[in-house]
Structures are given as C-alpha cells and as structure tokens.
mmCIF file of the N, C-alpha and C atoms, coordinates in Angstrom:
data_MODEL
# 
_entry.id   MODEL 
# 
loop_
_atom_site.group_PDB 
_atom_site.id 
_atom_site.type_symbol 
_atom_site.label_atom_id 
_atom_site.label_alt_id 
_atom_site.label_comp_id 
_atom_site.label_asym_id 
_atom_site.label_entity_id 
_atom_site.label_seq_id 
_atom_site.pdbx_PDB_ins_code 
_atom_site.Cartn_x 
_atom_site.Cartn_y 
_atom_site.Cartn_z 
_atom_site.occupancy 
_atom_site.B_iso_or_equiv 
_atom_site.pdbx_formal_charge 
_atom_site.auth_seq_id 
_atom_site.auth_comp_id 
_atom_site.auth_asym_id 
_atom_site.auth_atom_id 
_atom_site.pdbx_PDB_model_num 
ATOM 1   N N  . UNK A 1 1  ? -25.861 12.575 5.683  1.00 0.00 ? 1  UNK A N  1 
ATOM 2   C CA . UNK A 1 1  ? -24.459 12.910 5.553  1.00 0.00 ? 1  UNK A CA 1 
ATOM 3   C C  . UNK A 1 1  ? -23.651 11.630 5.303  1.00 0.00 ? 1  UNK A C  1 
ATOM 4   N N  . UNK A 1 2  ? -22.505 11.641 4.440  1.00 0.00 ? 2  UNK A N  1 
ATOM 5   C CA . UNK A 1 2  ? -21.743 10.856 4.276  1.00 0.00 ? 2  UNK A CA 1 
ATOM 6   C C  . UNK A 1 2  ? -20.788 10.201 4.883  1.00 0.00 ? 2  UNK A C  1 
ATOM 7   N N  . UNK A 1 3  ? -20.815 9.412  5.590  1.00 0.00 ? 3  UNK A N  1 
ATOM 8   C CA . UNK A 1 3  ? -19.667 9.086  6.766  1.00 0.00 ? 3  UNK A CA 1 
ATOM 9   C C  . UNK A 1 3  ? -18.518 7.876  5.827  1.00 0.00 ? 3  UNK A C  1 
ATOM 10  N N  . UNK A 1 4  ? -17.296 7.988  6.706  1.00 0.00 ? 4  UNK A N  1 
ATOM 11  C CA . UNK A 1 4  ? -16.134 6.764  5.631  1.00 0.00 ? 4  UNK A CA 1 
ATOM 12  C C  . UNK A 1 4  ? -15.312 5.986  6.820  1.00 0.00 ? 4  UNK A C  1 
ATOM 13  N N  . UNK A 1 5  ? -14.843 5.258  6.451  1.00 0.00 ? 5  UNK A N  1 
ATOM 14  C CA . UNK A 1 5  ? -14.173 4.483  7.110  1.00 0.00 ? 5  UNK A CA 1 
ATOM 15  C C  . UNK A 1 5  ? -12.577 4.697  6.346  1.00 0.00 ? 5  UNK A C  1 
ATOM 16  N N  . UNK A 1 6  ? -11.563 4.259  6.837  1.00 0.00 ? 6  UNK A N  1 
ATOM 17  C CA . UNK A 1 6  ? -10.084 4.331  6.365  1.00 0.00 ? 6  UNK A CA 1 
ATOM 18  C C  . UNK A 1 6  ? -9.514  3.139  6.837  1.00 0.00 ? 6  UNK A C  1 
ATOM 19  N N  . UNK A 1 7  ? -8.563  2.364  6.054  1.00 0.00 ? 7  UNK A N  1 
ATOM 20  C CA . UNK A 1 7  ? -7.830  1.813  6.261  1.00 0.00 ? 7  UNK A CA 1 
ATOM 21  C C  . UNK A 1 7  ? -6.741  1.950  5.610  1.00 0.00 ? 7  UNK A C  1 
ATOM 22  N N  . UNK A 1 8  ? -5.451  1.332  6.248  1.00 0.00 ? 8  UNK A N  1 
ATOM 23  C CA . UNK A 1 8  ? -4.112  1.165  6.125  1.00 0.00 ? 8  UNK A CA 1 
ATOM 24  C C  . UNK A 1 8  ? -3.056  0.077  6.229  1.00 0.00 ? 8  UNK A C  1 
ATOM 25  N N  . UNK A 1 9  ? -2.922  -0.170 4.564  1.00 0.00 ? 9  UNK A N  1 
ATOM 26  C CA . UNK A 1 9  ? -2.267  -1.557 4.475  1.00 0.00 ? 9  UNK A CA 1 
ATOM 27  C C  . UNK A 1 9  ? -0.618  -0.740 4.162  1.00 0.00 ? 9  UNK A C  1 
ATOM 28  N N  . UNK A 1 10 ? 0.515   -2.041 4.691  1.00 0.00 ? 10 UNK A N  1 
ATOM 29  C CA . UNK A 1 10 ? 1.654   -1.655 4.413  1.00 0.00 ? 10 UNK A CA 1 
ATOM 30  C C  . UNK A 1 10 ? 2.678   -2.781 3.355  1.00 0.00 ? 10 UNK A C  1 
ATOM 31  N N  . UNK A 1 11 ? 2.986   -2.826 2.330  1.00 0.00 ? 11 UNK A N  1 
ATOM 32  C CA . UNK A 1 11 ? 3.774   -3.345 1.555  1.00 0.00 ? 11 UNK A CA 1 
ATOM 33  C C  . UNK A 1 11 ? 5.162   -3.196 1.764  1.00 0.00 ? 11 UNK A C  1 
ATOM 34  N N  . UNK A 1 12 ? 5.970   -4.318 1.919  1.00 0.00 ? 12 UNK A N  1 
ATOM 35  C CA . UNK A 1 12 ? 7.260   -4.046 2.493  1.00 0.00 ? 12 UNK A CA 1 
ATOM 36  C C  . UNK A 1 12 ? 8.347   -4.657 0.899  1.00 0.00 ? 12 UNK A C  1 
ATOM 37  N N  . UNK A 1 13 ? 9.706   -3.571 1.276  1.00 0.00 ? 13 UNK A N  1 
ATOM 38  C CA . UNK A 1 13 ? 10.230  -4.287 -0.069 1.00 0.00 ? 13 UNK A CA 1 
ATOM 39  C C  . UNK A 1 13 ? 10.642  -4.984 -0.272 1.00 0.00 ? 13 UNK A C  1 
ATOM 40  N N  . UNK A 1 14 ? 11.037  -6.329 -1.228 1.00 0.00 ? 14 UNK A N  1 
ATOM 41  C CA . UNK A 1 14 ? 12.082  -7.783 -1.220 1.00 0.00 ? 14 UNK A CA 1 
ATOM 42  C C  . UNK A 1 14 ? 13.545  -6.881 -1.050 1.00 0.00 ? 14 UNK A C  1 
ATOM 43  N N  . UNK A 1 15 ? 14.094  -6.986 0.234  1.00 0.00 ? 15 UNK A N  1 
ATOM 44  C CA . UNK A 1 15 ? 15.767  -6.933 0.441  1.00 0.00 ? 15 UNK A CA 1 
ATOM 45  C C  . UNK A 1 15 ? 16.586  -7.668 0.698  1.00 0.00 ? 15 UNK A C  1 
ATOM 46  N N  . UNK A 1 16 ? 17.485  -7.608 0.172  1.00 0.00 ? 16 UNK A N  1 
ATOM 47  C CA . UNK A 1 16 ? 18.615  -8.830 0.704  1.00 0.00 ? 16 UNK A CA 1 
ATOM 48  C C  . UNK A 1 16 ? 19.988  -7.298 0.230  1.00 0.00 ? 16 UNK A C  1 
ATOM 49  N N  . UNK A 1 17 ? 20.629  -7.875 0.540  1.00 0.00 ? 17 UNK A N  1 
ATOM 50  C CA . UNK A 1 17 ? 22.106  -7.064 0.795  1.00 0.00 ? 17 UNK A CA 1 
ATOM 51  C C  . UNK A 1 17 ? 22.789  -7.000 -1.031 1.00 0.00 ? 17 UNK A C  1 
ATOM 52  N N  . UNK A 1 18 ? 22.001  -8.005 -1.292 1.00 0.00 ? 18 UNK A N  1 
ATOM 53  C CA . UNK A 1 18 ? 22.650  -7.983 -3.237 1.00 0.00 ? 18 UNK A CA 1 
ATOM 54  C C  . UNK A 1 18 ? 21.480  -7.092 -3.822 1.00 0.00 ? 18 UNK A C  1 
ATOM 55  N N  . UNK A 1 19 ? 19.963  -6.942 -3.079 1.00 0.00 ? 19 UNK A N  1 
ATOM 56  C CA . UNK A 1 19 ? 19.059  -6.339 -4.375 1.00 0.00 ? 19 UNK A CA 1 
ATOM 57  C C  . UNK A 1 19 ? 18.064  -6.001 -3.573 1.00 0.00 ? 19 UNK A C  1 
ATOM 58  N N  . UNK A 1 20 ? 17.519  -4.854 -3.976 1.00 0.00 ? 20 UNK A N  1 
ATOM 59  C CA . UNK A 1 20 ? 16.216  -4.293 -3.061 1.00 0.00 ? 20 UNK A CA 1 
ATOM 60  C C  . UNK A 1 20 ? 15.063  -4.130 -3.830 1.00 0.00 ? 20 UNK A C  1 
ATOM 61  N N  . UNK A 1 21 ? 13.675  -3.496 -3.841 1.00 0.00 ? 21 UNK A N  1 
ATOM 62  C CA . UNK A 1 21 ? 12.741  -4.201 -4.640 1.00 0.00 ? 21 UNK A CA 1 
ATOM 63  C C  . UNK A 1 21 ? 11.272  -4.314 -4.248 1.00 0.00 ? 21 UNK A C  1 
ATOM 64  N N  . UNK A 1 22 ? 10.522  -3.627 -5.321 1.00 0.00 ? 22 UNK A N  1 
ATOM 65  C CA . UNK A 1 22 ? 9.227   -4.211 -4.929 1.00 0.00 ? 22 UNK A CA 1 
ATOM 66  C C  . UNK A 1 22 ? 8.658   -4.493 -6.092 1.00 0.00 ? 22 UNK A C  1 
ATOM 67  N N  . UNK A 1 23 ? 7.370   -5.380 -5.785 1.00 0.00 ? 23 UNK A N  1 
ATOM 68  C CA . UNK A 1 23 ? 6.777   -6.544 -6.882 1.00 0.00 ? 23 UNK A CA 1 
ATOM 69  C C  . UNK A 1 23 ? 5.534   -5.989 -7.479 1.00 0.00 ? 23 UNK A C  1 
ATOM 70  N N  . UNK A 1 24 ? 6.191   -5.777 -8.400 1.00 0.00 ? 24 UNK A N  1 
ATOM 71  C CA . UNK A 1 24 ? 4.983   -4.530 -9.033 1.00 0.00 ? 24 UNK A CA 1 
ATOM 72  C C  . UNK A 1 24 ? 3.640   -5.534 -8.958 1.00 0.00 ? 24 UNK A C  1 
ATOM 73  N N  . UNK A 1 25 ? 3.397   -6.858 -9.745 1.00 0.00 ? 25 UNK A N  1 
ATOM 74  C CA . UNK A 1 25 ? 2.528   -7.861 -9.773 1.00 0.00 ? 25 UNK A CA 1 
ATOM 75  C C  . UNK A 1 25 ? 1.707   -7.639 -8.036 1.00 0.00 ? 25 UNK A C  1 
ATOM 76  N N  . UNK A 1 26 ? 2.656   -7.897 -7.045 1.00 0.00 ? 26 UNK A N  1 
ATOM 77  C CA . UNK A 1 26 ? 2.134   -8.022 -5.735 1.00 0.00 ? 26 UNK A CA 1 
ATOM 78  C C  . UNK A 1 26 ? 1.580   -6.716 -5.311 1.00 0.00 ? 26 UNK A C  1 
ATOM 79  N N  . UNK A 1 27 ? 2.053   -5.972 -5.482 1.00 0.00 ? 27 UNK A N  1 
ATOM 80  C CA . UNK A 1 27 ? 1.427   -4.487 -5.598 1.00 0.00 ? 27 UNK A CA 1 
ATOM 81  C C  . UNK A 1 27 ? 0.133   -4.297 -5.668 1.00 0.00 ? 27 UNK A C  1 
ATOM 82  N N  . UNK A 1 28 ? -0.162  -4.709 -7.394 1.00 0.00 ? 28 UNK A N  1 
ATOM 83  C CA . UNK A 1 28 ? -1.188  -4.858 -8.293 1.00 0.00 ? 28 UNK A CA 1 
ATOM 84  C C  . UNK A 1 28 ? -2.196  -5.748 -7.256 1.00 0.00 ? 28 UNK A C  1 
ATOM 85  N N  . UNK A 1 29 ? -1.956  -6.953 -7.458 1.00 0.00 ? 29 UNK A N  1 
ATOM 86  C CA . UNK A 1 29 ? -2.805  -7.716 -6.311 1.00 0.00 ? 29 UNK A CA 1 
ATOM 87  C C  . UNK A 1 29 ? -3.440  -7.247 -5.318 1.00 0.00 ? 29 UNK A C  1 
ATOM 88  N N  . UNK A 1 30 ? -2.510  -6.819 -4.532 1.00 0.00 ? 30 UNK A N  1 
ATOM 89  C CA . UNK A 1 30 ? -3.287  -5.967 -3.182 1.00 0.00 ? 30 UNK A CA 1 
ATOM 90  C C  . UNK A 1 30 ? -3.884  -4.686 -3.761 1.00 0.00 ? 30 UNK A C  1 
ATOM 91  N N  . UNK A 1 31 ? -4.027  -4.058 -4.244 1.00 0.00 ? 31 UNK A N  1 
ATOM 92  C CA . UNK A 1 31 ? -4.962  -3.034 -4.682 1.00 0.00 ? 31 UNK A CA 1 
ATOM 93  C C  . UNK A 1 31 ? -5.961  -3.388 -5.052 1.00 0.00 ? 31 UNK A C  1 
ATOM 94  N N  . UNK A 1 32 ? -5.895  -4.488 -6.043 1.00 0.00 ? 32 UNK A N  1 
ATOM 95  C CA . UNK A 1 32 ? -6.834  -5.053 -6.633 1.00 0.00 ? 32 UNK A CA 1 
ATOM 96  C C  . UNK A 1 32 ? -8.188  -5.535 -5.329 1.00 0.00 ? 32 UNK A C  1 
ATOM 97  N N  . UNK A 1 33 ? -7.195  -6.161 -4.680 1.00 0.00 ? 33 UNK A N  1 
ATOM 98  C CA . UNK A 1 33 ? -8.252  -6.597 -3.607 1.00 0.00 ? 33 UNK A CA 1 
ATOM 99  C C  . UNK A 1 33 ? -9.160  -5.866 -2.878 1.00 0.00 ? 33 UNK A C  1 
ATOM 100 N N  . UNK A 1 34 ? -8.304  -4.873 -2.898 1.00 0.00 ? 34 UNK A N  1 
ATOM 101 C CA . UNK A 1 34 ? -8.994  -3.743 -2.014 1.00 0.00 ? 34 UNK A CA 1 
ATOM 102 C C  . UNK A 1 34 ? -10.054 -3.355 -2.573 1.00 0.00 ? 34 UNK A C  1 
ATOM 103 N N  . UNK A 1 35 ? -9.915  -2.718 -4.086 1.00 0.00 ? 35 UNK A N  1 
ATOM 104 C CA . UNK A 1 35 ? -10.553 -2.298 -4.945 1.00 0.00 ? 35 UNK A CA 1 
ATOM 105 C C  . UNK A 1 35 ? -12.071 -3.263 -5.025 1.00 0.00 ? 35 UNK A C  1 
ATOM 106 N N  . UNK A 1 36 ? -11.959 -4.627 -5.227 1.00 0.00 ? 36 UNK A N  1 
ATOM 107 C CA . UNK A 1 36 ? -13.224 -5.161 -5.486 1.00 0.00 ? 36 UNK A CA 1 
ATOM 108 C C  . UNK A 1 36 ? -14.125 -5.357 -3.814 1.00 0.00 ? 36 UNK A C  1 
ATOM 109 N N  . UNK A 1 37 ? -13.142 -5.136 -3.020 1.00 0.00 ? 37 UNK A N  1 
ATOM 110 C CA . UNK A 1 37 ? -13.846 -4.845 -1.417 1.00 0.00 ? 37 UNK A CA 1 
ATOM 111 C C  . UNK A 1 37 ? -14.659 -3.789 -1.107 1.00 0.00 ? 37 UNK A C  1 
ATOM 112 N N  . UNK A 1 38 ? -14.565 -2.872 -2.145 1.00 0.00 ? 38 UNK A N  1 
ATOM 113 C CA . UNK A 1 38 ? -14.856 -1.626 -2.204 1.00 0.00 ? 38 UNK A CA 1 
ATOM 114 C C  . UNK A 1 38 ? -14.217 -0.189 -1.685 1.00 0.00 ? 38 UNK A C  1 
ATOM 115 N N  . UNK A 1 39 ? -13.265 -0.606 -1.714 1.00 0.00 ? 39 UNK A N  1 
ATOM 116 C CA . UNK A 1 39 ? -12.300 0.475  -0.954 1.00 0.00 ? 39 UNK A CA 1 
ATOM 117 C C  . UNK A 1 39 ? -12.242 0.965  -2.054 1.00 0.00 ? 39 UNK A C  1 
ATOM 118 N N  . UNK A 1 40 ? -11.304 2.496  -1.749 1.00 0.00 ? 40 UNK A N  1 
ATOM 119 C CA . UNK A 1 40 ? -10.699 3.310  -2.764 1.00 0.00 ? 40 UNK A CA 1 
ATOM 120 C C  . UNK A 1 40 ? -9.315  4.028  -2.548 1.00 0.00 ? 40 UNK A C  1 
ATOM 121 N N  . UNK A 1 41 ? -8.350  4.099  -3.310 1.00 0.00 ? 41 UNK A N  1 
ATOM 122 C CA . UNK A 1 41 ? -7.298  4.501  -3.070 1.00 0.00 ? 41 UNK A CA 1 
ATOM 123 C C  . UNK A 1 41 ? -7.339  6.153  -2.632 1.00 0.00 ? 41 UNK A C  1 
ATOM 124 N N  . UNK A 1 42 ? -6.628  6.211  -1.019 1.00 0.00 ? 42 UNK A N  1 
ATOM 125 C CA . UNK A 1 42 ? -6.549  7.210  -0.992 1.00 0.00 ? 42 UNK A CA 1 
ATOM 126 C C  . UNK A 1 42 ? -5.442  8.319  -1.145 1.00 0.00 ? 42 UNK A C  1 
ATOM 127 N N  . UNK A 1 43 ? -4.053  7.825  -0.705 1.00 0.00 ? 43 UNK A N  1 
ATOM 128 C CA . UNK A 1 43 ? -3.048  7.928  -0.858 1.00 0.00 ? 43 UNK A CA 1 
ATOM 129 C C  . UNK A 1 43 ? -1.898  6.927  -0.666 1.00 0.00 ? 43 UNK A C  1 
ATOM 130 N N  . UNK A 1 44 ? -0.691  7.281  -1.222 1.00 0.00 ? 44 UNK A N  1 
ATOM 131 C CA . UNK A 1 44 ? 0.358   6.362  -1.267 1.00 0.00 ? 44 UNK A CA 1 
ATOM 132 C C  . UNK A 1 44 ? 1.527   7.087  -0.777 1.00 0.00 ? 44 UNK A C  1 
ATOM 133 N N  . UNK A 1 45 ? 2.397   6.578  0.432  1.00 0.00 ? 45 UNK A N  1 
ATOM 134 C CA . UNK A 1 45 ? 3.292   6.807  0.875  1.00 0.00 ? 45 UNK A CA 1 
ATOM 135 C C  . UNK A 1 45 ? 4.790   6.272  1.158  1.00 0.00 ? 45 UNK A C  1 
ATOM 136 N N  . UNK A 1 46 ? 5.887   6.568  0.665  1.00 0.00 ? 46 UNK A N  1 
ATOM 137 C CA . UNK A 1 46 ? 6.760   5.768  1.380  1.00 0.00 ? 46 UNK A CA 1 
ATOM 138 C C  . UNK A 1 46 ? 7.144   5.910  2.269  1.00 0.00 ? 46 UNK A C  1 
ATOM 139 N N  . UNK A 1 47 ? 7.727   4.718  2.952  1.00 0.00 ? 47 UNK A N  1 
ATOM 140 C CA . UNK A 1 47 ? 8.298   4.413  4.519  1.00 0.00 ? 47 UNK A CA 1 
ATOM 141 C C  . UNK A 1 47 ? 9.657   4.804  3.885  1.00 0.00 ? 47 UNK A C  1 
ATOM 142 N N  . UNK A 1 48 ? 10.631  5.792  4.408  1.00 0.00 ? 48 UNK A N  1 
ATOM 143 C CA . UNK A 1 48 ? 11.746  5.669  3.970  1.00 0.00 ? 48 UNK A CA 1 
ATOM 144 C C  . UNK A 1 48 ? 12.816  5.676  5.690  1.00 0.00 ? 48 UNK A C  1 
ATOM 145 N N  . UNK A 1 49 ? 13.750  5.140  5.310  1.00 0.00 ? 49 UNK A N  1 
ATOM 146 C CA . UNK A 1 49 ? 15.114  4.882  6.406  1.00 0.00 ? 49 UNK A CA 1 
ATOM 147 C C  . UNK A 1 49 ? 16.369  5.239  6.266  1.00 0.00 ? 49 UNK A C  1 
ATOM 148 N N  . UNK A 1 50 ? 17.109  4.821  6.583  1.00 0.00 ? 50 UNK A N  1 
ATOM 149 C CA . UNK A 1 50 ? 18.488  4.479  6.140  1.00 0.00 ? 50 UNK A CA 1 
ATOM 150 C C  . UNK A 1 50 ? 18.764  3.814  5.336  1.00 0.00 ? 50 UNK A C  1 
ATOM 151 N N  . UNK A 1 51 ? 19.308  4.440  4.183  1.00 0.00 ? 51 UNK A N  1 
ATOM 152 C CA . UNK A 1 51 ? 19.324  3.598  2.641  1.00 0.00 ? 51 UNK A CA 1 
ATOM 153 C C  . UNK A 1 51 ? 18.410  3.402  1.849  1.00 0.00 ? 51 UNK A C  1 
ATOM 154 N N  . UNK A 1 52 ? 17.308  4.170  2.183  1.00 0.00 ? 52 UNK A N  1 
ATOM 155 C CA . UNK A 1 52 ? 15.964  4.258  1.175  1.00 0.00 ? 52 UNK A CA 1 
ATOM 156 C C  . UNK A 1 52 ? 14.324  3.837  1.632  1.00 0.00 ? 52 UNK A C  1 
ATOM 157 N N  . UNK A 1 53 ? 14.206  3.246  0.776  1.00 0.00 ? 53 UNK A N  1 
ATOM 158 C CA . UNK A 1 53 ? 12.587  2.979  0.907  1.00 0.00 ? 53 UNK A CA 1 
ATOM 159 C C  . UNK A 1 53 ? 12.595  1.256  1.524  1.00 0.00 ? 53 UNK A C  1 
ATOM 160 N N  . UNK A 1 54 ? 11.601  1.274  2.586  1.00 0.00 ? 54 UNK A N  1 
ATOM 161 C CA . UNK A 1 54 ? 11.854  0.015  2.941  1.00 0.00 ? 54 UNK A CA 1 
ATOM 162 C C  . UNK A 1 54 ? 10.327  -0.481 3.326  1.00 0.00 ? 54 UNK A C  1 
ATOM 163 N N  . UNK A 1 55 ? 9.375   0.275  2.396  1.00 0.00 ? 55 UNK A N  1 
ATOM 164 C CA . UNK A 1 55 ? 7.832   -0.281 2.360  1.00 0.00 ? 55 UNK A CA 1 
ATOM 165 C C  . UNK A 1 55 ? 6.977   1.327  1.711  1.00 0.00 ? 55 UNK A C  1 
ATOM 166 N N  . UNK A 1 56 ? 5.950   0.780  1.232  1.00 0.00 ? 56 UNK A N  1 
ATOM 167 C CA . UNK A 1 56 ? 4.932   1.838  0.969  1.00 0.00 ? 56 UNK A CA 1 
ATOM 168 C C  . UNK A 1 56 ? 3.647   1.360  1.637  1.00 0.00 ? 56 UNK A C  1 
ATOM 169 N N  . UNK A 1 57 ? 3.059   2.879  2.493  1.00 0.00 ? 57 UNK A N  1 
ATOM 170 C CA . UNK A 1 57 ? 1.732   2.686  3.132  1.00 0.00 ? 57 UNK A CA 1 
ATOM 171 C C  . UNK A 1 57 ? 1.196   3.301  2.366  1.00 0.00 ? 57 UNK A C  1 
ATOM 172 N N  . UNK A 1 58 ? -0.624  2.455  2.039  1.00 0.00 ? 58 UNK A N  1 
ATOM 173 C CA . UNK A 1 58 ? -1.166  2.717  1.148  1.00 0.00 ? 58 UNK A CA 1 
ATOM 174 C C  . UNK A 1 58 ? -2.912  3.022  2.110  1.00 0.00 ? 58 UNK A C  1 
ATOM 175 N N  . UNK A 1 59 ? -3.533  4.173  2.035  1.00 0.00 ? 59 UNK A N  1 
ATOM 176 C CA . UNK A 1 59 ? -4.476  4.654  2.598  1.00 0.00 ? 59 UNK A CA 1 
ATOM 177 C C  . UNK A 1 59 ? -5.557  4.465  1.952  1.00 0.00 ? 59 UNK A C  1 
ATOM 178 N N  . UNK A 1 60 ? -6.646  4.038  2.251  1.00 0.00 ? 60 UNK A N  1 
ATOM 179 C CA . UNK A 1 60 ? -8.050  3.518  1.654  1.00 0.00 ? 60 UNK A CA 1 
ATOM 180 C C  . UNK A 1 60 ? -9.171  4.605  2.279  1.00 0.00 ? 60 UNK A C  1 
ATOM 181 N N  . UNK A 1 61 ? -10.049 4.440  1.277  1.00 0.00 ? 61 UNK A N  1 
ATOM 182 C CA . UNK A 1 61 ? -11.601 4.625  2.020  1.00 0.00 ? 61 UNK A CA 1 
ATOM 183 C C  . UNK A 1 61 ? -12.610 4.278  1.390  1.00 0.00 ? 61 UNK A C  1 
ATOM 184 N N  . UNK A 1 62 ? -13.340 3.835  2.492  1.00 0.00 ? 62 UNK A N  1 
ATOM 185 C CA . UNK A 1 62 ? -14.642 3.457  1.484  1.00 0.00 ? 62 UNK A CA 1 
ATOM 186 C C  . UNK A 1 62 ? -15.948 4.057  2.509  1.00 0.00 ? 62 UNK A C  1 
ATOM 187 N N  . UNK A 1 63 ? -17.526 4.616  2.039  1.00 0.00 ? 63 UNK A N  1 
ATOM 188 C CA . UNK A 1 63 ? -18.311 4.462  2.274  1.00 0.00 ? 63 UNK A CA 1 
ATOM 189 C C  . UNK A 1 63 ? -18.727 3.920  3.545  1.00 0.00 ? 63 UNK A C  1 
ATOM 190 N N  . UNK A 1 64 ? -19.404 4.044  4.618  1.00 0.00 ? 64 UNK A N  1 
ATOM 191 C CA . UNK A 1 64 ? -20.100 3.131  5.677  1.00 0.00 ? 64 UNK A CA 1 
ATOM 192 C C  . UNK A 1 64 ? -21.330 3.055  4.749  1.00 0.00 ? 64 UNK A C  1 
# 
C-alpha cells in the first residue's frame, strides 16, 4: 500500500501601506524546490484578513 507524507509551506505578501504583492519569481522558486525534492503540489490556498490576502499556503505530498 501506498503511504504519503504532507507538507506545508507558507508564502507571505511584500506589504507596505503604498503597495501589496507577491513575487511571482519567488513563488516560482519555492515550488521549484519542492518539486526537485520530490514533492508534489497539492493544493493552494489563500490566507485572507482584513484588506485581503496576506500569504498563500501551499500543500505538498510526496511518496514515503
């Protein structure tokens, strides 16, 4: 039988009071990483608050 493991990384957005924001490049990166770790994307979520989105959690799995 197939057993998995999960993990959960969180990306937070560049804010400042003039501009809010996330880094598509930095994004890319961390997936990437994951990806050649062998993880796999499982889902993508935003953190949302007061005034919007203020990070996306991103759910993995890979294989034991």
């Amino acid at each position: 039988m197939k057993t998995f493991e999960y993990k959960t990384i969180k990306i937070d957005s560049k804010f400042s009071w003039t501009k809010s924001g996330f880094e598509s490049d930095r994004i890319d990166e961390e997936l990437n990483i994951m990806g050649r770790e062998g993880w796999e994307l499982v889902t993508a979520e935003s953190a949302i608050s007061t005034g919007g989105t203020y990070a996306f959690l991103y759910t993995f799995k890979r294989e034991r």
